[in-house]
N, CA, C and O of each residue as an XYZ file, in Angstrom:
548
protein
N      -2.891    -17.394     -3.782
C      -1.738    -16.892     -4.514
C      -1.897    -15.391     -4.730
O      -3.008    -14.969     -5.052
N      -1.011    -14.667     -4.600
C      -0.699    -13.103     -4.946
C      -1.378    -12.983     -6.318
O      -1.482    -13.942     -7.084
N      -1.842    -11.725     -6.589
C      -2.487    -11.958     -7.858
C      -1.419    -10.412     -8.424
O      -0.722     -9.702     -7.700
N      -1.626    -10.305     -9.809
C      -1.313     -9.142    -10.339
C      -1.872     -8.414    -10.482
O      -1.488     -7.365    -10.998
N      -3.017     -8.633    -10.096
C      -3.945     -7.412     -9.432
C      -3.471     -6.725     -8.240
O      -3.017     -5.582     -8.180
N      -3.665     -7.743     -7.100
C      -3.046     -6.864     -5.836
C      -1.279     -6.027     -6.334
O      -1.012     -4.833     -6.205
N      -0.544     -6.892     -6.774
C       0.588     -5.940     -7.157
C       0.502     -4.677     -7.689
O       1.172     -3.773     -7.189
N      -0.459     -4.413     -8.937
C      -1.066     -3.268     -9.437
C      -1.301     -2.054     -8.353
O      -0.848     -0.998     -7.914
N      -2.380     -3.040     -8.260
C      -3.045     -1.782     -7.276
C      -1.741     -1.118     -6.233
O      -1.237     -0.002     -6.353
N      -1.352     -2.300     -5.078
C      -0.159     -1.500     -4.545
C       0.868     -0.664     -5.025
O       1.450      0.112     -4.268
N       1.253     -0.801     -6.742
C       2.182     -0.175     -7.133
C       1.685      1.458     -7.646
O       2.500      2.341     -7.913
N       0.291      1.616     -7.708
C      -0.422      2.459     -8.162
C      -0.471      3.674     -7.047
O      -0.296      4.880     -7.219
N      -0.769      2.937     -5.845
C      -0.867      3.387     -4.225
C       0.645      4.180     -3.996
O       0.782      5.265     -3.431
N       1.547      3.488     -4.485
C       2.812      4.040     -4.157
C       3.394      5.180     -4.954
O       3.924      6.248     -4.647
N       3.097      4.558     -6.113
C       3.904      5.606     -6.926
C       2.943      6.311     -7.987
O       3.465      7.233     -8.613
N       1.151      5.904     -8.380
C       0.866      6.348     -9.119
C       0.611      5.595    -10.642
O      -0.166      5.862    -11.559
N       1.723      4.442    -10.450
C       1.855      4.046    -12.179
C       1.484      2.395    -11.945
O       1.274      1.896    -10.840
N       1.462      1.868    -12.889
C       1.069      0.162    -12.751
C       2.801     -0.559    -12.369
O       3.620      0.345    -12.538
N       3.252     -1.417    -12.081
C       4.511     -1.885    -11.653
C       4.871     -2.682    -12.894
O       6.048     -2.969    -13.112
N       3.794     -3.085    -13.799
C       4.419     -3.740    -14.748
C       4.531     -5.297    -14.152
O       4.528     -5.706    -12.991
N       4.647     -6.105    -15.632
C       4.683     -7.893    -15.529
C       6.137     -8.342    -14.535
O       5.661     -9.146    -13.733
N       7.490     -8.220    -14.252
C       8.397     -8.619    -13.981
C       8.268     -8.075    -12.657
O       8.581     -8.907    -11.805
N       7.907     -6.935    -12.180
C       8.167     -6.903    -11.124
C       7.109     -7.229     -9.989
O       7.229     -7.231     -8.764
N       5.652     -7.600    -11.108
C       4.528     -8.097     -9.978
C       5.216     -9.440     -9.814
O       5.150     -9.992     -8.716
N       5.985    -10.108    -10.995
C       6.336    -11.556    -10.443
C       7.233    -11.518     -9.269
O       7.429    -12.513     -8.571
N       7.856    -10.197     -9.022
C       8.987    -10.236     -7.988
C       8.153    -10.139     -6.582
O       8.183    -10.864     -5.588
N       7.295     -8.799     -6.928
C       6.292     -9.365     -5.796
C       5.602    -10.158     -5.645
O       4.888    -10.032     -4.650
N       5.490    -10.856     -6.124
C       4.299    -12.315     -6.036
C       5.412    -13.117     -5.300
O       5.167    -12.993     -4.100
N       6.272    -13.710     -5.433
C       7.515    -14.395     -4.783
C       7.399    -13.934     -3.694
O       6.839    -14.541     -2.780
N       7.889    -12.807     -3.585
C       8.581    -12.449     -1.872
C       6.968    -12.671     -1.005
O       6.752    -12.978      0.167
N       6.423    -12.499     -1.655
C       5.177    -12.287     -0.865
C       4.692    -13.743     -0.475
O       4.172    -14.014      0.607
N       4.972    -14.812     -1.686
C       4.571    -16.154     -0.867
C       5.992    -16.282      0.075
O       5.825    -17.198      0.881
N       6.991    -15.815      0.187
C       8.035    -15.843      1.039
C       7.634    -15.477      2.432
O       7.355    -16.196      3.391
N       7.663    -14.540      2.339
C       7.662    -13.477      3.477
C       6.035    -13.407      4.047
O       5.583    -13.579      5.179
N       5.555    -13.170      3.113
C       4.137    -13.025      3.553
C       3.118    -13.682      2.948
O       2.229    -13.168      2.269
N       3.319    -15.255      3.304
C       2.288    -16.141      2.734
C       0.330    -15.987      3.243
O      -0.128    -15.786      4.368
N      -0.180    -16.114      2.346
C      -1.806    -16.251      2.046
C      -2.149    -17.009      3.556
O      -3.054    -16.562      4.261
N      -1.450    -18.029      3.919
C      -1.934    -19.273      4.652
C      -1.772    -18.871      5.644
O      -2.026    -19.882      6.298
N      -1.606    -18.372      6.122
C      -1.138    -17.591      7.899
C      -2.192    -16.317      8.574
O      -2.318    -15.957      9.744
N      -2.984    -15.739      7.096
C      -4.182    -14.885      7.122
C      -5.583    -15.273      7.550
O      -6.298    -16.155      7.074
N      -5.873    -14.284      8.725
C      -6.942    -14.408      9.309
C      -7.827    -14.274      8.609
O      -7.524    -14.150      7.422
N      -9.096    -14.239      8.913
C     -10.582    -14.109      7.947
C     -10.610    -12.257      7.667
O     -10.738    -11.617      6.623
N     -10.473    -11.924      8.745
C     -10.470    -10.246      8.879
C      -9.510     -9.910      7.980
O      -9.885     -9.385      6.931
N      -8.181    -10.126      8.188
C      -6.802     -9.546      7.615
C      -7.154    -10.025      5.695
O      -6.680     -9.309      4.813
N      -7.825    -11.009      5.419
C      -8.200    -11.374      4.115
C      -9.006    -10.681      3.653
O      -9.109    -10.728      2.427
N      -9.755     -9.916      4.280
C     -10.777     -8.825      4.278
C      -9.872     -7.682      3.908
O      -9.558     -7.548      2.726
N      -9.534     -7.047      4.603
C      -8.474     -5.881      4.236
C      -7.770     -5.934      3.246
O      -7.334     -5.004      2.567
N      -7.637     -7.017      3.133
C      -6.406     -7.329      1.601
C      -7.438     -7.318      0.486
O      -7.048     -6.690     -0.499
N      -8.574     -7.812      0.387
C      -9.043     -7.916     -0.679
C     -10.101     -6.617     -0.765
O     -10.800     -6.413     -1.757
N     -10.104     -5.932      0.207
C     -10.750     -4.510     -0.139
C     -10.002     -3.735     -0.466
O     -10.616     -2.857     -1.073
N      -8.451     -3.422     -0.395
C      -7.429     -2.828     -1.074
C      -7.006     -3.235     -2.249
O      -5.996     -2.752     -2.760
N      -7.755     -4.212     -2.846
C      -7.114     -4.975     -4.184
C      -8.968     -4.387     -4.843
O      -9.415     -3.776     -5.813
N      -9.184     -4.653     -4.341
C     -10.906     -4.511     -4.947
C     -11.186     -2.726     -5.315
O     -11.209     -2.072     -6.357
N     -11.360     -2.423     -3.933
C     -10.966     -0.540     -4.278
C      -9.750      0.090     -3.654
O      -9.534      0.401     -2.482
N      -8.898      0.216     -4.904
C      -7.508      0.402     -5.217
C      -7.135      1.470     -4.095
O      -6.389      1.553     -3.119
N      -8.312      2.438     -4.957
C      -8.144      4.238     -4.025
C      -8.393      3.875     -2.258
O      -8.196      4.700     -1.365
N      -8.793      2.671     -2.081
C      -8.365      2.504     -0.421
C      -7.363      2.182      0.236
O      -6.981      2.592      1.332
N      -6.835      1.265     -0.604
C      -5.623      1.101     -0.302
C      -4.395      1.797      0.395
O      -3.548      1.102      0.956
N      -4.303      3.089      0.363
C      -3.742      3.689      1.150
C      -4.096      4.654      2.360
O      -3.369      5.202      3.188
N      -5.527      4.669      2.161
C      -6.142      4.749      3.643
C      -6.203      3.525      4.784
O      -6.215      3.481      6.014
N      -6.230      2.684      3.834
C      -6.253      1.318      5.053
C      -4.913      1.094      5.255
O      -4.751      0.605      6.373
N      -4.152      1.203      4.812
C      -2.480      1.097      4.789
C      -2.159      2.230      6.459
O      -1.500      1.874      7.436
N      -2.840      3.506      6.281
C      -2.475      4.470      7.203
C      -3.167      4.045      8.218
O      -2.650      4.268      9.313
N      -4.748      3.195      8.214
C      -5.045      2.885      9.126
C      -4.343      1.778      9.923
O      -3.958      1.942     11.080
N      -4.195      0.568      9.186
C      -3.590     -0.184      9.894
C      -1.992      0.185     10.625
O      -1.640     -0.305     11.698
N      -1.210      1.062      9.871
C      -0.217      2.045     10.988
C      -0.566      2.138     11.973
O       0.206      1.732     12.842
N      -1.753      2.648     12.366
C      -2.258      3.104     13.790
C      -2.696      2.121     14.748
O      -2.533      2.100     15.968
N      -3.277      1.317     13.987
C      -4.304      0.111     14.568
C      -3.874     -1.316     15.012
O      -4.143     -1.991     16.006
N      -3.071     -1.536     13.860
C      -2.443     -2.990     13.688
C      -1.060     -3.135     12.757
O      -0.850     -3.776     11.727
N      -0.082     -2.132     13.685
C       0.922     -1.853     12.819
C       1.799     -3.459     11.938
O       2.624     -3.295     11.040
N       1.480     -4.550     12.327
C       2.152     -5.960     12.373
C       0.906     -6.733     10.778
O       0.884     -7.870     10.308
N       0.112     -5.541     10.424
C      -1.171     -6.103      9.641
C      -0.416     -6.563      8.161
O       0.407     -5.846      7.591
N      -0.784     -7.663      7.750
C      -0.458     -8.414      6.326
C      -0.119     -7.068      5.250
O       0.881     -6.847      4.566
N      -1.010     -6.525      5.368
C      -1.474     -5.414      4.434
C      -0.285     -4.359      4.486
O       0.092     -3.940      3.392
N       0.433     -3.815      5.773
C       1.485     -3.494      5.583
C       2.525     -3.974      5.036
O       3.251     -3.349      4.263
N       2.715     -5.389      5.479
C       3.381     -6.044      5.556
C       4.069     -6.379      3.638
O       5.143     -6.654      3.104
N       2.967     -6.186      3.321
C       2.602     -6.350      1.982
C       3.299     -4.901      0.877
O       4.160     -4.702      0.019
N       2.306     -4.241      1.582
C       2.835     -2.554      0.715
C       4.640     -2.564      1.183
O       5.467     -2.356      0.295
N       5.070     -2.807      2.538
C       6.434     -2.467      2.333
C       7.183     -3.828      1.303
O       8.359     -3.545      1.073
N       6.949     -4.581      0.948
C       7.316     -5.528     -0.144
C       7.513     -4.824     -1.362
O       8.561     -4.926     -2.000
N       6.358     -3.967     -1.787
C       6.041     -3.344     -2.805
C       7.403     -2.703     -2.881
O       8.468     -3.031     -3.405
N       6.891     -1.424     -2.000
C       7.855     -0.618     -2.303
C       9.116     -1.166     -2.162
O       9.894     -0.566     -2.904
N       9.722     -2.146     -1.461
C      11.036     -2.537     -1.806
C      11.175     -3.137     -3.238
O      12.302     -3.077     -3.728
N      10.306     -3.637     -3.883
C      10.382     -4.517     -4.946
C      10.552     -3.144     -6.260
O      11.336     -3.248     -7.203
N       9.617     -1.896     -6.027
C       9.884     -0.842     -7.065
C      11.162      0.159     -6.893
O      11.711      0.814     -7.779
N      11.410      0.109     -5.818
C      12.735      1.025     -5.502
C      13.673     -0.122     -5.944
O      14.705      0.380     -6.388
N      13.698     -1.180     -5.980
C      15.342     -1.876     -6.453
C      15.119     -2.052     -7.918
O      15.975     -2.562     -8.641
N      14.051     -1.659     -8.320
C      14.389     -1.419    -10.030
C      14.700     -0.131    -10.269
O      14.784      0.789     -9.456
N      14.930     -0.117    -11.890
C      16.167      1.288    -11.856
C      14.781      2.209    -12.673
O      14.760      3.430    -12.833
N      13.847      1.360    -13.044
C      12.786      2.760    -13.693
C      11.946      2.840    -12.226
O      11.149      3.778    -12.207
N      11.981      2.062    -11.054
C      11.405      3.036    -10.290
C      11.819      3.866     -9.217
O      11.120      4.531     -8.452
N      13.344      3.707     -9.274
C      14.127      4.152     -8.103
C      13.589      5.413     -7.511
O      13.308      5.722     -6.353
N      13.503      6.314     -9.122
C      12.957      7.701     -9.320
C      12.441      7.961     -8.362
O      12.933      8.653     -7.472
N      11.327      7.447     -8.355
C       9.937      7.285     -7.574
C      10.582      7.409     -5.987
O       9.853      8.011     -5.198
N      11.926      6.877     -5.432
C      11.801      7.292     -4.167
C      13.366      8.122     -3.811
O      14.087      8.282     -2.826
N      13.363      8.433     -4.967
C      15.255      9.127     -4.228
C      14.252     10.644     -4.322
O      13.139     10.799     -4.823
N      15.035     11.496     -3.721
C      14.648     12.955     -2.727
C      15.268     13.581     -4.317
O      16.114     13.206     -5.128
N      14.225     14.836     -4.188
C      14.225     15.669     -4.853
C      14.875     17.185     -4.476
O      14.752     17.621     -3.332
N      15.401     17.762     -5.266
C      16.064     19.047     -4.998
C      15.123     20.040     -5.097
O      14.527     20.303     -6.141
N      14.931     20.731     -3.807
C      13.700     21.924     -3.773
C      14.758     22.847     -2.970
O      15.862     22.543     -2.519
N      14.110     23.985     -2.941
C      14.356     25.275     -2.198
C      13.876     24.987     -0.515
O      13.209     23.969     -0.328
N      14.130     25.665      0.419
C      14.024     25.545      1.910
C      12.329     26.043      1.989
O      11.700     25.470      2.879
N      11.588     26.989      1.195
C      10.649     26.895      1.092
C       9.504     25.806      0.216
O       8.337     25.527      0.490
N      10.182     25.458     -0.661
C       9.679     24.753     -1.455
C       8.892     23.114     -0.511
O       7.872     22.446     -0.682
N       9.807     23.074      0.253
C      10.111     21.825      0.736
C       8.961     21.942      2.122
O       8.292     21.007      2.561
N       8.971     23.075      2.526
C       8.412     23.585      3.718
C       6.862     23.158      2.928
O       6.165     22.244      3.370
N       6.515     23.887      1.839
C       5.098     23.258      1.396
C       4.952     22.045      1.196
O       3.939     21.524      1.661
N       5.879     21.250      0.471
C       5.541     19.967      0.012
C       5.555     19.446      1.423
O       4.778     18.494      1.499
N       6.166     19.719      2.615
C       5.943     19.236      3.754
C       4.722     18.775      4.248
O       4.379     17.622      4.509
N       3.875     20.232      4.376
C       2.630     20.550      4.561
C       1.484     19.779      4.170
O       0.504     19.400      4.812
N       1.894     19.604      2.744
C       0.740     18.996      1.877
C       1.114     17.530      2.143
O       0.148     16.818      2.415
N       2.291     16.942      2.121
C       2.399     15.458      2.705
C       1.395     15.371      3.904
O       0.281     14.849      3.870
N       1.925     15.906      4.840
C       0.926     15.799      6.252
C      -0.184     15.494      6.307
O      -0.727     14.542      6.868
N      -0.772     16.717      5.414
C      -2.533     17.393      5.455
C      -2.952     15.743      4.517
O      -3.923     15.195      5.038
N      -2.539     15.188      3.648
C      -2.856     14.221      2.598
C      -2.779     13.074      3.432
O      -3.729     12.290      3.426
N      -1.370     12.771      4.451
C      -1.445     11.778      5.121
C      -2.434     11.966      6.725
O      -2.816     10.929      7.267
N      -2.643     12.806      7.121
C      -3.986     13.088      7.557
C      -5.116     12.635      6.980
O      -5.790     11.887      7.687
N      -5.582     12.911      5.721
C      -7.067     12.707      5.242
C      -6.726     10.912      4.869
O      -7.655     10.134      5.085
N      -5.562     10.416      4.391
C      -5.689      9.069      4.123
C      -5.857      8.597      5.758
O      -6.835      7.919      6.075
N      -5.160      8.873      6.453
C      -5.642      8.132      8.041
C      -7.308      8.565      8.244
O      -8.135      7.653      8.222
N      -7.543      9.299      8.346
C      -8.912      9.986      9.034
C     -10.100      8.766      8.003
O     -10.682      8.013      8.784
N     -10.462      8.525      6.599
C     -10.868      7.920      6.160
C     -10.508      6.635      6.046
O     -11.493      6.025      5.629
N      -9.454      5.796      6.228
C      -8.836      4.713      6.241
C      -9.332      4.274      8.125
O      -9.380      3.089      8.457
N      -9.664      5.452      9.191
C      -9.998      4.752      9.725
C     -11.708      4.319      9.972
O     -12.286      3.298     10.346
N     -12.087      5.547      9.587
C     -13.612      5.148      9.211
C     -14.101      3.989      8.341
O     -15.142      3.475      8.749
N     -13.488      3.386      7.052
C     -13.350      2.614      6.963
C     -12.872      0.942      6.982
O     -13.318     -0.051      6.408
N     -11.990      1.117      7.727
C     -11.627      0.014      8.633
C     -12.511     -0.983      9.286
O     -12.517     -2.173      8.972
N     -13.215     -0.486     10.150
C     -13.950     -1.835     10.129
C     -15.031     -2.705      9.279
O     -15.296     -3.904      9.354
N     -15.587     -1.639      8.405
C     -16.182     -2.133      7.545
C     -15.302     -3.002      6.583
O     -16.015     -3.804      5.979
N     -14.167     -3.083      6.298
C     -13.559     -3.624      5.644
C     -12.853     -5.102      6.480
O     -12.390     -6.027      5.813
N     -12.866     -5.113      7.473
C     -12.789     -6.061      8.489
C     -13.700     -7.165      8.157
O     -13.447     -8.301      7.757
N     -15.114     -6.424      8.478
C     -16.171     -7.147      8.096
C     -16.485     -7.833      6.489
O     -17.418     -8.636      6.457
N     -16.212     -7.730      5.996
C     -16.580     -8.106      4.378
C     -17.877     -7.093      3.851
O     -18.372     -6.999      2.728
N     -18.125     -6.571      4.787
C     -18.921     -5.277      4.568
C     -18.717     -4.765      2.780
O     -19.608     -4.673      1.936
N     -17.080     -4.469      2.604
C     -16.523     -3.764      1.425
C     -16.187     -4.767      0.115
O     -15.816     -4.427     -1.009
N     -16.475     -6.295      0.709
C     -15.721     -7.144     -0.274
C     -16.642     -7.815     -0.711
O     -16.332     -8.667     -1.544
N     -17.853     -7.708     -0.386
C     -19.017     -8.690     -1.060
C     -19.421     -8.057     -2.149
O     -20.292     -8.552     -2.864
């Protein structure tokens, strides 16, 4: 079963803040929906529970599996999330576009990149160790 832990952590990954009781239940649902426990490999259970275990990986393994195993639970999972916090109205915030200047935007560009760079580059070094139970024992 989805725990409110893993919801946490993913909502933390996304936006920074905890998601709160109502909407981990929303993700806990869709997730035995859409992306049931029982269909998970030994590996892919690995990944999930090293992103629930250490939070701050979670979005390195998220960028890794982009690259690696774009079809991975773990994505599969975070885009749940974020659909589940964007259709509430305290987290919409969190993903409607902000009004910057043509430069302004040009940096925050930059720094997206360079950040989603270092989460891939370490998300893939860690990757297989997290495959392995290496990270979850």
């Amino acid at each position: 079963m989805t725990s409110r832990r893993e919801a946490e952590a993913f909502a933390r990954c996304l936006t920074g803040r905890p998601c709160g009781r109502e909407r981990a239940a929303r993700y806990a649902a869709a997730c035995t929906r859409l992306a049931p426990e029982e269909r998970l490999t030994p590996a892919e259970r690995n990944i999930l529970r090293t992103a629930v275990r250490l939070p701050w990986l979670a979005g390195p393994l998220d960028a890794a599996c982009g690259v690696l195993q774009p079809a991975h639970p773990l994505r599969a999972r975070m885009f749940i999330m974020a659909a589940v916090l964007e259709a509430s109205p305290e987290g919409a915030r969190d993903f409607l576009p902000a009004s910057a200047s043509r430069p302004a935007l040009m940096v925050l560009t930059a720094a997206g990149l360079a950040k989603a760079a270092v989460k891939l580059l370490l998300g893939l070094a860690v990757f297989p160790l997290a495959r392995g139970r290496w990270l979850t024992s």
